[in-house]
C-alpha positions, 0 to 999 in steps of 0.5 A: 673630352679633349680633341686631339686631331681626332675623337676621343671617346669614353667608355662604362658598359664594356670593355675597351673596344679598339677600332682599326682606322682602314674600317672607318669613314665619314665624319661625326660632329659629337663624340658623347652625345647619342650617337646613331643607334647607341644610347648615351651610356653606351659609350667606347674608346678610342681616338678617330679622325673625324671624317671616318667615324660615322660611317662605323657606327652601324658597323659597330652595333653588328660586331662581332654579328655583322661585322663578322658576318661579313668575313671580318674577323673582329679581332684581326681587325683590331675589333673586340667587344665583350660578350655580355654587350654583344648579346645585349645589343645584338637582342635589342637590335633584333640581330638574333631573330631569324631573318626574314626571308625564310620560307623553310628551315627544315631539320634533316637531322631530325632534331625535332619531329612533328609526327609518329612518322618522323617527320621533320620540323620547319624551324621558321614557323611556317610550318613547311614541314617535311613530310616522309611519305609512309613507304619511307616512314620512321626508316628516314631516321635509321642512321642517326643525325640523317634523313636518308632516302631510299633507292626504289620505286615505292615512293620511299622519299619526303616532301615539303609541301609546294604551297610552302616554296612558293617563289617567281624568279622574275622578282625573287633571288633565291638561296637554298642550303642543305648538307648531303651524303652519297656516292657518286651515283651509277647513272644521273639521278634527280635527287631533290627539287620541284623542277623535271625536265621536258624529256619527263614529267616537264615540271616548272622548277629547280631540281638537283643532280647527282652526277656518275661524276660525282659533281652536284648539277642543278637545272631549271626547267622553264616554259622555254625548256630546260636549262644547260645546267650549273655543274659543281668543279668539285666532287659532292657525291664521294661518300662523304657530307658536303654541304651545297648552297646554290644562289640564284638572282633572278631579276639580274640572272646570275647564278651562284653554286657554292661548295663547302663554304667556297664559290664553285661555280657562276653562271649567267642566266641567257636571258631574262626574256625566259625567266618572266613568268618562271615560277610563278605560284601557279606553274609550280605544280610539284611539291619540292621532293628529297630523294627524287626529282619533281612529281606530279601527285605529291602523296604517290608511292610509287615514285622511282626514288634514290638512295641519299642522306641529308643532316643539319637544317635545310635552307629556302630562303627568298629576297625580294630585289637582291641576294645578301651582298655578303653571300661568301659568308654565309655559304662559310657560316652554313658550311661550318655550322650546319645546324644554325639558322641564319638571323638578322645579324648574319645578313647585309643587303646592299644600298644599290646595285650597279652594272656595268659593260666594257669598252676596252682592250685586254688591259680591261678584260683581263690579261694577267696571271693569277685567277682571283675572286671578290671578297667577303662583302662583294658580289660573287664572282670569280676569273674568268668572269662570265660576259654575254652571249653576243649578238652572233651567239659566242658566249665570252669571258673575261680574262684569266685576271682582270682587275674587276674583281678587285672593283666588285670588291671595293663596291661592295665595301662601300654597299655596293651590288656591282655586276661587271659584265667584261665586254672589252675584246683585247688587241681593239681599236675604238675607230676600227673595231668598235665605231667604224671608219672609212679609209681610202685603201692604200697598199700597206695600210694597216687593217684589222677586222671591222676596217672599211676601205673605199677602192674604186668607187665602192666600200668593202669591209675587212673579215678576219675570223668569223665571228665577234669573239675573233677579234681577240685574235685579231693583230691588225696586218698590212694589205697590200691587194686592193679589193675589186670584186663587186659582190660577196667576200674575197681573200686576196694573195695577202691572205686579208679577207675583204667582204663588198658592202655596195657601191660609195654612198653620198657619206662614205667619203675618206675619213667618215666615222659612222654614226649611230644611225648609219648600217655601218655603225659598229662593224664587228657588233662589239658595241651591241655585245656592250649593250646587251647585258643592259637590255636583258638584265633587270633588278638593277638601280643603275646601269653604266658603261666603262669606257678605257681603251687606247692602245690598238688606236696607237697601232692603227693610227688614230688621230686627237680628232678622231679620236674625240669623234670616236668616243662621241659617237660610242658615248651617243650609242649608249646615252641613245640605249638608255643607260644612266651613265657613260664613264669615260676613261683612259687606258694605262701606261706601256712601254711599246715603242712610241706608244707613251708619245702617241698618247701625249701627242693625240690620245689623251688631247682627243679623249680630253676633248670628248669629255669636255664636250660632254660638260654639263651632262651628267650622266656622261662622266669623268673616269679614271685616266689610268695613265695618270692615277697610276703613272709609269710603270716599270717592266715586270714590277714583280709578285709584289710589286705595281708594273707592266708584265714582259710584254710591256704592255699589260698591268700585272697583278698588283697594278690591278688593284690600282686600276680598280682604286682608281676607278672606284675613287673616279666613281666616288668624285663622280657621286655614283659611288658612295664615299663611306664604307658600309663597315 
C-alpha cells in the first residue's frame, strides 16, 4: 500500500471507519501486518501521520465500548464502526463481561427473585443477594419496578449479607451506585449502609442520609469517630428518582459524590492516619441495610425503619490501587441507563498516579472567573479545588479558576491519575513568605508576613494576620517604627505587627536565607502545608512539587542571587522529604509597571541559575517557564481569547489552558509524563 506522509490502511470486515487525527499519537512501523491486538484480516482505512497511529490501536478495539466509555463520542469525533465489528470484537476482548471489581449487583427492581419472600438477585454471581426481612416480605415490591422500605420500628427493611461487602479503605477505593425515591424527610434519618455513628449503635462503616434538606449526605464512622460528612449541593430527596454514585479512594483519601450522572461534591479525607485499619473485614460487624442505618443483629425486626424506594441495579464495587479514571462516565452511564451492569468495556484504569503540591502565587492557585471541572477521562475534580488542612488547622482551596483542571484533564488523556493539591498562596514572595530571609530594618522598607528584620542586635518577625491562610490577604506594606521590644508581638503606630524571635545568632546577619535545618526556615509554615499532602496520602506511584512563582519577588525586591538561593533551598526542603521529583518553573508575563524587566534583569537569570545547578539530578526538573511558552499577553484578551485579566497580572480563562499544555509538554520532555494518548 502506498505511503504518502502518512499510512494508508485497507479495510474487508467492516465498514470504512474514519479517525480524527487530534486522537491519535505515537508511530507505527507497518500498516497491513497484525498490528497490536487485530488479526490480519481485520484491517481499516484511513491515512495517518506515522508518529500518532500506535497509540490508537488500543483505543480502536474499544470503540464504541471504551472509547465511548470514556465520554467520547465516536461519531463527534469523527469515529464509526459497524455493529456487527463491534460486538465481534468487544466478545472476543472480553469487553462485555462484567468487570471485575463487583462485589454486588443487586436488582432493586425486582427483575429477578430468588425466594417466595421477594428477595432480590445479586447479578454478579456472588450471590450477595438482598434479603427482605419477614416484616417486610413481599410488601417490598408493592410499587412496581421498587424495592421500597417501610417507615417503623418492626424491622420492615433488607440487607445484603456483610460477608458479601467485605472492603478495607487502607487498600481499596470503593464505588457504590443506586437509584432512590423519597421526600425529603421530617428529621435526618440514616437510610442504608453499614456504618451508625458514635452517638448510637457506633458501628464501622459507610452509612447514607437523608436530610430535612433534601440533600443526600453520607458518613464514615471510623475507630477515630465519625466523619464530617459529604453533602450533595443538590436535592436527591424531592419525590422523585435520582440516582447516587459515591467514589471513594481510600489510599489517596479522596471522596467523590455524584448526582444524576453530574460531580456534585468532592472532599479529601483529613488524613490517611485514620483510614489504616478502617473497614477491615473484622470491624465491619453490620450487614450493609436498605432502609435504616447499620445494625448490630442483621435478622432483628425491630429496627426503626424509613420509609424509601430504590429501583434499577444497585452497585459495590472495589478496586485495588485506584478508581477507574473515567469515573464522569460511569456516574452518566449508570445515570442514564440504570438497569446496566458495568463491563470491562466500560472501565479504564489509569497507567499511574501522580500527585502534586504547589509553590506559587494566585496565578497558580487560581484566580480567574469561570469554575471548571476535569473531563471525561480525568481525575474528578471541580474549582475550587480542595487543598490540605495545614499545619495550623485552616483548611484551603484553590482558586475560583486555576488552570489545574485543565492539567488533571490533559493527564488523564495521557492515562494519567493526577491529584493537584493547590497549595500555592497568592500575592507570596518565595524569600519572604515561603523560605525566610534576614533583612537589616530600615524605615520604609517593604514587609510582609513571615519577613524577619534584625534591629538592635536582636530578629523580630513580621505577623500579619494569624494564621497560613492570611497570607492571601497579605499586601507587603511599608514599616516605618522599628521594632525594640524584647519579648512577645508588638504592633507599632504603623499598624505592622512585629513578634521577638530572641537575640541575633552567629547566622543571622543581613541578607541570611534560612536553610532547611535552621528554626527559621519556612516563616509562615506554607512550605510544610506543601508537603503535607505527600506525607499523608498514600497509593500513589509519584509524588512531585510544581514550583512557578515570580511576581511578589519583584515587589519585594528579590535579587538573581537570592533568588538562585531561595529556590535551592525550597527545592532541598522537598528532595530532603522524599519526593521523586521538584519541577521547577516560572511564572507567567504581567503588565504591572516594571514587572517584565524584573524578570529579564534578576528573576528569570536566578531561576536559570538554580535549575543549572541542579544538572544531573534527575528528580529535580525542568519546568514550564510560562513566560516564555506563552509569551506577551495583551490586557483583557477576551472570552475567547489568551490574555491577562484587568488587573494586569492574572491569566484569564483561555490562557489557562495554555499554562496547563505548557506543563504537561515541560512534564513529557522531562519523561514524567508520557507522550502518547491513552485514546
Amino acid at each position: 500500500m502506498a505511503r504518502t506522509g502518512g499510512i494508508e490502511v485497507g479495510y474487508r470486515h467492516c465498514e470504512e471507519w474514519q479517525i480524527s487525527a487530534d486522537l491519535l499519537c505515537n508511530a507505527a512501523d507497518n500498516s497491513s501486518a497484525a498490528i497490536g491486538p487485530f488479526p490480519k484480516d481485520f484491517i481499516m482505512k484511513t491515512t495517518l501521520s506515522r508518529r500518532r497511529f500506535a497509540a490508537m490501536l488500543p483505543g480502536l478495539v474499544m470503540v464504541p465500548h471504551l472509547a465511548a466509555a470514556q465520554g467520547i463520542d465516536p461519531a463527534a469525533r469523527g469515529l464509526a464502526l459497524s455493529d456487527n465489528v463491534k460486538d465481534t470484537w468487544a466478545t472476543s476482548r472480553g469487553l462485555s463481561r462484567p468487570v471485575g471489581a463487583y462485589m454486588a449487583c443487586v436488582d432493586m427492581s425486582q427483575g429477578a427473585v430468588s425466594s417466595s419472600l421477594g428477595d432480590a438477585e445479586d447479578l454478579s454471581g456472588h450471590g450477595a443477594n438482598l434479603t427482605v426481612l419477614s416484616n417486610l416480605g413481599t410488601g417490598a415490591w408493592t410499587t412496581p419496578g421498587y424495592f421500597t422500605s417501610v417507615a417503623g420500628t418492626t424491622g420492615q427493611a433488607a440487607y445484603i449479607p456483610r460477608n458479601f461487602l467485605n472492603y478495607n479503605l487502607a487498600t481499596q477505593c470503593l464505588v457504590f451506585a443506586f437509584r432512590v425515591k423519597a421526600p425529603a424527610p421530617a428529621a435526618n434519618v440514616y437510610i442504608m449502609g453499614n456504618g451508625q455513628p458514635s452517638g448510637g449503635a457506633n458501628l464501622q462503616g459507610l452509612f447514607f442520609s437523608a436530610r430535612t434538606s433534601g440533600q443526600i449526605a453520607v458518613f464514615a464512622n471510623t475507630s477515630g469517630g465519625t466523619s464530617a460528612g459529604l453533602y450533595s449541593k443538590s436535592i436527591v430527596f424531592d419525590g422523585n428518582d435520582h440516582s447516587v454514585m459515591l467514589a471513594i479512594d481510600g489510599p489517596k483519601g479522596n471522596v467523590y459524590l455524584y448526582v444524576d450522572g453530574k460531580l456534585d461534591a468532592v472532599d479529601r479525607l483529613p488524613t490517611i492516619v485514620n483510614i489504616g485499619p478502617l473497614f477491615a473485614t473484622s470491624n465491619l460487624t453490620s450487614h450493609f441495610w436498605f432502609g435504616c442505618g447499620g445494625v448490630i443483629d442483621g435478622n432483628a425486626t425491630s429496627n426503626t425503619t424509613y420509609a424509601m424506594a430504590w429501583s434499577g441495579l444497585f452497585h459495590a464495587m472495589a478496586w485495588t490501587g485506584s478508581l477507574p479514571l473515567n469515573l464522569r462516565h460511569i456516574a452518566k452511564t449508570l445515570s442514564s441507563n440504570p438497569t446496566k451492569m458495568l463491563t470491562y468495556g466500560d472501565v479504564l484504569l489509569p497507567k499511574s498516579r501522580l500527585l502534586v503540591s504547589v509553590v506559587g502565587q494566585s496565578n497558580e492557585n487560581g484566580a480567574a472567573t469561570e469554575p471548571a471541572q476535569t473531563g471525561n477521562l480525568a481525575a474528578p475534580h471541580f474549582d475550587p479545588i480542595p487543598a490540605s488542612k495545614l499545619a495550623d488547622g485552616t483548611v484551603t482551596l484553590g482558586g475560583n479558576r486555576g488552570w489545574w483542571t485543565n492539567f488533571i484533564t490533559g493527564c488523564g488523556e495521557l492515562g494519567i491519575w493526577a491529584d493537584v493539591h493547590p497549595t500555592a498562596i497568592g500575592t507570596t514572595s518565595l524569600l519572604h513568605n515561603w523560605v525566610g530571609v534576614l533583612r537589616a530594618w530600615v524605615s520604609n522598607m517593604l514587609v510582609t508576613r513571615g519577613t524577619y528584620v534584625l534591629n538592635n542586635g536582636n530578629v523580630y518577625k513580621n505577623t500579619f494576620g494569624t494564621n497560613v491562610s492570611a497570607l492571601n490577604a497579605t499586601i507587603p506594606a511599608a514599616s516605618t517604627v522599628a521594632p525594640t521590644h524584647t519579648s512577645g508581638t508588638v504592633t507599632g503606630s504603623d499598624n505592622i505587627p512585629w513578634l521577638f524571635m530572641g537575640a541575633a545568632r552567629a547566622q543571622d546577619v543581613a541578607g541570611y536565607i534560612y536553610p532547611r535545618t535552621d528554626a527559621y526556615f519556612d516563616p509562615n509554615g506554607a512550605l510544610a502545608a506543601a508537603l503535607l499532602p505527600h506525607t499523608n496520602r498514600q497509593g500513589y506511584d509519584r509524588k512531585m512539587l510544581i514550583f512557578s512563582i515570580g511576581q511578589g519577588d519583584k515587589t519585594m525586591g528579590t535579587v538573581a542571587a537570592e533568588f538562585t538561593l531561595g529556590i535551592q533551598r525550597m527545592t532541598d526542603y522537598f528532595l530532603n522529604a522524599g519526593l521523586d521529583y521538584v519541577a521547577l518553573g516560572f511564572t507567567c508575563y504581567g503588565l504591572t509597571s516594571g514587572l517584565d524587566a524584573w524578570y529579564t534583569s534578576d528573576l528569570i537569570p536566578g531561576w536559570q541559575a538554580a535549575v543549572a545547578s541542579y544538572a544531573g539530578n534527575p528528580k529535580v526538573l525542568l519546568g514550564a517557564n510560562l513566560r516564555t511558552a506563552i509569551g506577551v499577553m495583551p490586557n483583557g484578551g477576551g472570552a475567547a481569547c489568551p490574555g491577562l485579566q484587568s488587573d494586569l497580572l492574572h491569566m484569564n480563562n483561555p490562557t489557562l489552558a495554555l499554562a496547563a499544555k505548557a506543563w504537561i509538554a515541560a512534564l513529557q520532555t522531562a519523561g514524567v509524563l508520557p507522550r502518547a494518548a491513552m485514546l
